[in-house]
C-alpha positions, 0 to 999 in steps of 0.5 A: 551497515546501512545499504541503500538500494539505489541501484545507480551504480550497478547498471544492467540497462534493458532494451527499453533503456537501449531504445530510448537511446538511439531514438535520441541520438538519431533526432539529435545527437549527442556530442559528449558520449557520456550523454547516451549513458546519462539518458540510459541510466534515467530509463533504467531508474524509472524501470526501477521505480525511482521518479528521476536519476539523482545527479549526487550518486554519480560519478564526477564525469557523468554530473558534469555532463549533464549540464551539457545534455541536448536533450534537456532544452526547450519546453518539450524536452524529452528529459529535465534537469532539475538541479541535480535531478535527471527527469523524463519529462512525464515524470517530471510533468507528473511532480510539478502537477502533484506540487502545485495542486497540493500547494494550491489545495492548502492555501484553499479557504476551508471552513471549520465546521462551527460544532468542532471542538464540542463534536470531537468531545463527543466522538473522542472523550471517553472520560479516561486520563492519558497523558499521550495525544489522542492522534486520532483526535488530532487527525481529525482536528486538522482534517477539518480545517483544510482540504488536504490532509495525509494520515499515516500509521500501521497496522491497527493505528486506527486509520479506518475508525479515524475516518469515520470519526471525520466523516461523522464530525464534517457531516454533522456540521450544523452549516451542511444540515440540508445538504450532506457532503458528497463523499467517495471512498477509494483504494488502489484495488479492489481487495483494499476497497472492499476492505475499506467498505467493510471496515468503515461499515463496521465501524460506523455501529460504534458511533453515537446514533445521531453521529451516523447519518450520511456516511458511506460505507461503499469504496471503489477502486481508484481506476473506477473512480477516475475512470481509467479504462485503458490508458492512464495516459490517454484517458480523459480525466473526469471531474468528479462531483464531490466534496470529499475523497478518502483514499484508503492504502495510499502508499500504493499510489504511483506518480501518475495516478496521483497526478490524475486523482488530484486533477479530477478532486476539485480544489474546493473539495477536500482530499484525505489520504491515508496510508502507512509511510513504511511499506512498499510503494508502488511497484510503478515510478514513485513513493509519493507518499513516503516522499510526502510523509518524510518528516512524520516521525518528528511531526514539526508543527509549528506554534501556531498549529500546536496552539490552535490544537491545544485549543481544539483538542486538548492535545498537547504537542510541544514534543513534536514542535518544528518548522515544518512547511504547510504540508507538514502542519497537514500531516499527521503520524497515528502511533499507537497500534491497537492490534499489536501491543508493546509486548506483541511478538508480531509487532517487535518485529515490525519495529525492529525491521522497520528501524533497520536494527539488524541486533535487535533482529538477529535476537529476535530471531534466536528467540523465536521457537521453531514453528510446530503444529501446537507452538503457541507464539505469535512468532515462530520460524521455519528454516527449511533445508530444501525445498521439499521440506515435509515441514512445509507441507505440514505447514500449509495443511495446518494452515488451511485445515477448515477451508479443506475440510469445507471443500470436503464438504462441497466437493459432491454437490452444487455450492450455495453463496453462503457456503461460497462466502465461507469457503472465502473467508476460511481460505484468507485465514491463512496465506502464503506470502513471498517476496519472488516469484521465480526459483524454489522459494517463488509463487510460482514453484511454491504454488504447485508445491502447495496444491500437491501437498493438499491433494488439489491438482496442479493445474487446470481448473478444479473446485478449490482451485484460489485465483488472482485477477492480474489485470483490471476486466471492467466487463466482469466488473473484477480489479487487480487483486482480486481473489476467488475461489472455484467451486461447483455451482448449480451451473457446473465450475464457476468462480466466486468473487466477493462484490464487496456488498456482502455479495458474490460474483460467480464467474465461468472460468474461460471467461477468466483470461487474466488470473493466477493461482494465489496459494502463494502470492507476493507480498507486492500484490498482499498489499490492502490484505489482512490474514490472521495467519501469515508464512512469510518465505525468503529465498536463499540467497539476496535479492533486489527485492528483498528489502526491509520494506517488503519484510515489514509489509509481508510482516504486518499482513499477519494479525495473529500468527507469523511464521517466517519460512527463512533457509538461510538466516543470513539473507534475513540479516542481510534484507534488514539492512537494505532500504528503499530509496526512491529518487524523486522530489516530493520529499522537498514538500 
């Protein structure tokens, strides 16, 4: 059974809901007493992450009072309706200005670079016959000849190296000879951006020499680059000088940032966005981009862009022929995962999850052996009977041996960068990913659990003490979602954070107000993270939360090992089956 998580008939309205309510009913009250729960319902679905309340999922009485709504007139309406969509008018606001911008930004002129197919040749032809589309080439292909672009895939798809192939192919454009693209690299946090810097960094090695010239390999966050400070309401948004934008985990990106990045992207640069459809979106209102990749899987090109292809690249795609709109010929699905294989343990699941096949998941499941010290598989279980189990807690000592035997190391005297950045790097070898945070199977429980069991203090800080920044601190230059770890330093306790150059930050820990322990961390806030080892931990019962999107993104956290912590077996089952869908707009496009 397919269950999908609207949440629309199963109300439990906040006091935000209740709010927003009487206010409306005191400036104007509404005749229809179906019309406060009408409203209610649009708050509770945006405190739910859905952009708009779908009319369709209702019953028969509240559709048809909705026409009726005083709410919903004048162009300063509080609330929209829009077909049978209920909107607050900020989020409705927020999806025009996506609309338009991307329907502007299509129908842009965009020369083709004038050395473009001799310059994909170069980049992408290594002499090797395959009959599959090189989609990498294709992304590029497209990339080059519009100013907007959506490039989506998983895990080890090569979204990273397809950039840098793009970036390599327009700044080699012999029109741009004297005068390079201004280009900014971006993600939602600081861990994705760093990420992004170093992989395009990497990446760029592997290019032909000539081709290397110009490209940046320094990313920001997406708040940085849009200069949000305080209220992403209230902010002016700037104009950035730029040619090109990249923007790296796209899939986090909510309604209204979207709406801000392509405000401040001027419509004469080009905007390419790149993230993977299937994972969680963000945790505020939208999934612009599973909304605006809806149709990826089927590709729906239409002839004249299958022919200028073929042309262009060699590729062909009469298989993924369609009538697709202009966004869809701008879009681009990468299917060939380079990290896991057909035969990857780590990527059956990830498809099976992903597909919703409960079968082929309960299989797997059997399959799987259970986890021991010396289990070789890239997949293995851990069903716990209690939360106290010892298995746990020889679980994470195995996982994070070298970082605490390099704690081991440094726990009598003052610790150098180098040995900083390798405690770092030991530390996100392995993590613990969870999908609540509240009950025995929580961060929260599970954090103190785990420092216990690797002979570290439960609270206060001490050197080795792993933490999470919560909230953007502009003046300590960290972002949401960066990790450091606490370590002595020449000058007593401080905590080092990467800089994303190679570099560390080190802080002094009562400066820190906005940070948690992260032995354990949601797979919400994993998101933009890579570790070679992963324990993904279900609680014990089914919850909202617990969705195949968030089973398939806390699956392909992991690059090696993948050990699923599940004390009831059910409630793995159970999330396959649970999908996320978001009400919203954009999918129309």
């Amino acid at each position: 059974m397919n269950t999908a998580a609207t949440e629309a008939d199963t109300l439990a309205l906040t006091g935000l809901d209740r709010a927003l309510v009487a206010f409306l009913q005191e400036v104007q009250p509404g005749a229809d007493p179906l019309h406060g729960e009408l409203a209610a319902r649009v708050s509770h679905q945006f405190g739910l992450g859905h952009a708009c309340l779908d009319l369709d999922t209702l019953a028969l009485p509240l559709r048809q009072s909705a026409a009726s709504l005083p709410w919903i007139e004048g162009p300063n309406s509080p609330l929209v309706l829009d077909g049978a969509r209920l909107y607050l008018r900020r989020n409705w606001d927020a999806e025009q200005h996506i609309r338009a911008s991307i329907a502007a930004r299509l129908a842009q002129p965009c020369p083709v670079p004038e050395n473009l197919k001799e310059t994909l040749s170069q980049l992408f032809d290594t002499g090797a016959q395959t009959a599959a589309p090189d989609w990498q080439k294709v992304a590029c292909a497209l990339a080059a000849r519009k100013r907007f672009t959506l490039i989506t895939g998983g895990p080890g798809t090569g979204k990273t190296t397809t950039v840098v192939r793009l970036l390599a192919l327009l700044q080699s454009d012999p029109a741009r000879q004297h005068t390079p693209l201004r280009i900014a690299l971006a993600a939602p946090t600081g861990k994705a951006a760093a990420r992004l810097g170093e992989s395009i960094a990497s990446a760029v090695q592997k290019l032909p020499e000539l081709l290397r010239q110009h490209i940046p390999s320094q990313a920001v966050t997406l708040h940085k680059l849009l200069q949000v400070r305080s209220n992403l309401a209230q902010d002016a948004v700037p104009a950035l000088a730029v040619d090109l934008v990249v923007v790296d985990e796209a899939s986090m990106i909510d309604l209204d940032m979207m709406a801000r990045l392509l405000a401040a992207v001027p419509l004469g640069a080009s905007l390419i966005l790149l993230g993977d459809k299937d994972q969680l979106a963000s945790v505020e209102a939208g999934a612009v981009m599973g909304q605006l990749c809806a149709g990826a899987d089927q590709g729906n090109y239409n002839p004249d862009t299958l022919a200028w292809l073929a042309q262009t690249t060699g590729a062909d795609l009469r298989a993924w022929v369609g009538d697709g709109s202009s966004l869809a010929q701008q879009t681009v699905m990468l299917r060939l995962s380079h990290r896991f294989a057909d035969d990857s343990g780590i990527g059956q699941w990830a498809r099976a999850v992903n597909a919703g096949d409960s079968a082929g998941v309960a299989r797997l499941w059997q399959q799987a052996p259970d986890w021991g010290r010396d289990a070789p598989a890239s997949v293995t279980r851990l069903q716990p009977g209690q939360a106290h189990d010892p298995r746990l807690k020889a679980l994470v000592q195995q996982g994070w041996q070298t970082w605490r035997q390099q704690l081991d190391i440094l726990k009598n005297g003052a610790c150098s960068d180098a040995q900083a950045l390798a405690a770092l790097k030991a530390f996100a070898d392995f993590q613990v990913l969870c999908a609540v945070r509240d009950g025995p199977w929580g961060v929260d429980s599970l954090n103190q659990r785990i420092a216990a069991s690797l002979g570290l203090p439960t609270e206060g800080w001490y050197a080795g003490r792993p933490v999470m920044v919560t909230r953007n601190d502009y003046h300590l230059k960290l972002m949401n979602g960066d990790v450091g770890l606490c370590l002595h330093h020449p000058r007593g306790l401080r905590v080092a954070f990467p800089d994303g150059q190679g570099g560390l930050r080190w802080v002094l820990p009562a400066r820190l107000d906005a940070v948690e322990t992260v032995f354990a961390m949601t797979v919400h806030k994993s998101q933009g993270s890579e570790f070679d080892h992963v324990a993904l931990v279900l609680p014990d019962r089914p919850v909202a939360v617990l969705t195949r999107e968030l089973l398939y993104t806390g699956m392909t956290r992991a690059k090696e090992r993948l050990t699923l912590v599940v004390p009831q077996a059910q409630v793995l089952r159970h999330a396959v089956a649970v999908q996320v869908l978001r009400s919203g707009g954009l999918a129309e496009l």
